[in-house]
ZAFIPA-570307 format. One record per residue: z, x, y of N, C-alpha, C in turn. Coordinates in steps of 0.05 Angstrom, whole numbers, plus 5000, padded with zeros to 4 digits. Atoms other than C-alpha are relative to their C-alpha. Layout:
N
ZXYZXYZXY/...
END
This chain:
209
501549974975530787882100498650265000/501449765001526088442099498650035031/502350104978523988432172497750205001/502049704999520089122160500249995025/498649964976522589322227497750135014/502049954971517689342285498750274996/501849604997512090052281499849885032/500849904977511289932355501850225008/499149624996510690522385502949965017/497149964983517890732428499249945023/499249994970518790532499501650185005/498349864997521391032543502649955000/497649964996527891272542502449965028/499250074971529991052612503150085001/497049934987536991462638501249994971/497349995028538891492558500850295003/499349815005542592092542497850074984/502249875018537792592505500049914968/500049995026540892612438500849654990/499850345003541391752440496949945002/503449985001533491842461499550064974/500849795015532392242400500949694977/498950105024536791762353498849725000/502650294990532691102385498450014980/502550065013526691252358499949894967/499650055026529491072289500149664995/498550204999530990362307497349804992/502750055006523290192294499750114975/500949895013523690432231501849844969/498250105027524990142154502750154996/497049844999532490322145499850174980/500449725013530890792086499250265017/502149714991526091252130501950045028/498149834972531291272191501950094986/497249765007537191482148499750194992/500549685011532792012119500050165034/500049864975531592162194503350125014/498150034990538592002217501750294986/498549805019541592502156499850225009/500249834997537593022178501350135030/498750004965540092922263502850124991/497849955012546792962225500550295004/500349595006545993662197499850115027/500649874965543093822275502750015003/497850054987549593562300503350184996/499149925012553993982253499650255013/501749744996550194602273500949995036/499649974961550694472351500549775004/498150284998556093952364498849885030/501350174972553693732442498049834990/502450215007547393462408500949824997/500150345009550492842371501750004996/496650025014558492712356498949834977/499650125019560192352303499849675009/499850314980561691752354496949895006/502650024999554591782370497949834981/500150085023551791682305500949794986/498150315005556891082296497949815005/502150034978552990862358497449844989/503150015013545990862327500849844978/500650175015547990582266501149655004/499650294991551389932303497349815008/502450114996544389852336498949954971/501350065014541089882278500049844978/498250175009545989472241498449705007/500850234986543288852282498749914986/502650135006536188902255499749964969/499850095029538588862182502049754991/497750134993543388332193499049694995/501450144987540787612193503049725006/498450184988546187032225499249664988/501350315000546286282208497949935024/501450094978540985892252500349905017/499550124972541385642318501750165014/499049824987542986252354497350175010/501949754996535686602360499950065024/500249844975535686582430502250035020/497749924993542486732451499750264991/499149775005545287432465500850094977/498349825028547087902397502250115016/497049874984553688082424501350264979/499049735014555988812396502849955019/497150034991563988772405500950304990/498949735009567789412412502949974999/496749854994575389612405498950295001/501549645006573590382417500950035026/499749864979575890852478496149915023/502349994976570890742543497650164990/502649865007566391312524498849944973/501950125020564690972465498049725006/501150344993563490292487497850055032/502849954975558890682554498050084980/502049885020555391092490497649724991/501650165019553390352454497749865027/501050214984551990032520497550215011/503149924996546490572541498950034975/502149995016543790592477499149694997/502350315001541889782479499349975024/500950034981540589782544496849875004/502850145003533789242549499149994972/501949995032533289272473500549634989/500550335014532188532433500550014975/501250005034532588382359499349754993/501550195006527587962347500449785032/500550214981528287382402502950125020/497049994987535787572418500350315016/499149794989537688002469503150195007/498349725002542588662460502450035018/498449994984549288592494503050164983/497449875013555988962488501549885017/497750204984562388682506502750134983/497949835005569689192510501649754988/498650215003574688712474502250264993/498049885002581988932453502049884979/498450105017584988502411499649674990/500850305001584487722375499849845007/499750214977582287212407497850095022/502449894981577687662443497149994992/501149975023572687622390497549795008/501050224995569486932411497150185005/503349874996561187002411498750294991/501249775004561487672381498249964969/502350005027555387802328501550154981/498649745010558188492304502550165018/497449994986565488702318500850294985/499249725014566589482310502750065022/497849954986573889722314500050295000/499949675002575090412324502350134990/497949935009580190842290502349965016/498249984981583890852350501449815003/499350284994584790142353501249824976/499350135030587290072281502049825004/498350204992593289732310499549675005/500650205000589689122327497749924973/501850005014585389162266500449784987/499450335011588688542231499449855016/500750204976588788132287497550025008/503049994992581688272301498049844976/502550065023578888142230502049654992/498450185003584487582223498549725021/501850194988580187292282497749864992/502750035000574087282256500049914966/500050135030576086962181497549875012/500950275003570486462163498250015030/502650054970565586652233498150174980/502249895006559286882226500150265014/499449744981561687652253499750194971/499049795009560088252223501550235004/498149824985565188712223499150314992/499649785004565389452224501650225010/497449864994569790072225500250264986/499949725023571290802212503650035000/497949985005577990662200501149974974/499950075034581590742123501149875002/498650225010582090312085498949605014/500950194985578289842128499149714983/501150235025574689442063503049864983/498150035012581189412037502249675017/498650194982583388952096498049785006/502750294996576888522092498850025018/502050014983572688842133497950024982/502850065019565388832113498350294996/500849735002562589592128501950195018/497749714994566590262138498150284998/501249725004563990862161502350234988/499149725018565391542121498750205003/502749644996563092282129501250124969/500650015036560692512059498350255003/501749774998558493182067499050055027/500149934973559193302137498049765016/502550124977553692672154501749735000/499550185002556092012167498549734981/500950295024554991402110501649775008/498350224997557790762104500349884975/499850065030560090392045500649685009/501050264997559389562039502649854983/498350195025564689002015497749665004/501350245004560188431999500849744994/497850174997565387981986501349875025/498950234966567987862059497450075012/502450184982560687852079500049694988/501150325004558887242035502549875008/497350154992566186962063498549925026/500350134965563086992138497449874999/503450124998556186692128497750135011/503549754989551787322152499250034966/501149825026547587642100497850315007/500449814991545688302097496650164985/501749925015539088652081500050144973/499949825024537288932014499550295008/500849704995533789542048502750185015/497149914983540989632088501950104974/498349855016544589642026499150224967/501349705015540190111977501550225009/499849674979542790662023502950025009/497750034988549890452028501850244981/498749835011554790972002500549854969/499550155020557790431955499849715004/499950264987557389671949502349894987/497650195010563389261931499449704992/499850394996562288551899496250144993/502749955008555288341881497949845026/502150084989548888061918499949744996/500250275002549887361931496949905005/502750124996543286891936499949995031/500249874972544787042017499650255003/500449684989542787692014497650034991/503149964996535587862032499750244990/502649795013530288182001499150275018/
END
């Protein structure tokens, strides 16, 4: 799937937080040329922590996650459901950063979940370290769905999740098991995984150009 991701220009920022304004503007942008952007926000964030946590950054790359993503058919115009396990102030962070956003036909929703079973209709299902406790039971849910999962928890690929965030020199990366993607029936962009820390497993004939 190459969607070459939308040049229209940005709509405002309406009530976003500044440094979620700032990390937006990337979401319009081929995923090579935002992570060079994103890398550099990084370094900012390092330098003067208020600007962007780490959580933040998660954040942005969930959104942007979406638009490299592509789902079996017969869903285009149903909600993308972003599923969190994550403390409140994460799951308010994702929900103003999609706030009126689309990908492609589907419109941008978040939804707090907690544990398996909760899972139902989610697109992308990020657990948060915090929540490692339910982390089986969450990915245990979602065998064999069309869910991508993600997580900055270790050892996460190891438990069959599909992407794991990592800080690799103070910036946040992520690294890919391609194996329990082609298990759930998503497929993931090529331009998404050029840029992945590491990939695990190879490039099935579901995984776009």
């Amino acid at each position: 799937m190459n969607r070459q991701v939308d040049f229209t220009p940005v709509t405002p920022c309406n009530h976003r937080p500044a440094n979620l304004c700032l990390f937006r503007h990337g979401a319009y942008l081929p995923f090579t040329l935002f992570l060079i952007i994103l890398a550099s926000l990084n370094r900012h964030a390092q330098a003067q922590p208020p600007a962007a946590s780490q959580s933040d950054v998660q954040a942005v790359y969930l959104f942007n996650f979406a638009k490299f993503v592509r789902w079996p058919s017969g869903a285009e115009h149903e909600p993308l459901t972003i599923c969190v396990a994550a403390p409140k102030k994460f799951v308010d962070t994702v929900t103003k950063l999609v706030a009126g956003e689309y990908v492609e036909t589907r419109p941008l929703a978040i939804r707090a979940i907690q544990s398996g079973g909760d899972e139902a209709g989610c697109a992308i299902l990020f657990v948060d370290v915090s929540a490692k406790e339910h982390l089986d039971s969450l990915l245990a849910a979602t065998v064999g769905k069309p869910v991508l999962t993600v997580s900055d928890a270790p050892g996460f690929l190891d438990h069959g999740g599909m992407i794991q965030f990592l800080v690799v020199s103070n910036r946040v990366r992520f690294s890919v098991d391609l194996r329990s993607v082609d298990r759930s029936g998503v497929s993931l962009s090529s331009e998404l995984l050029k840029v992945a820390v590491s990939v695990n497993g190879r490039p099935s004939g579901g995984q776009t150009p």
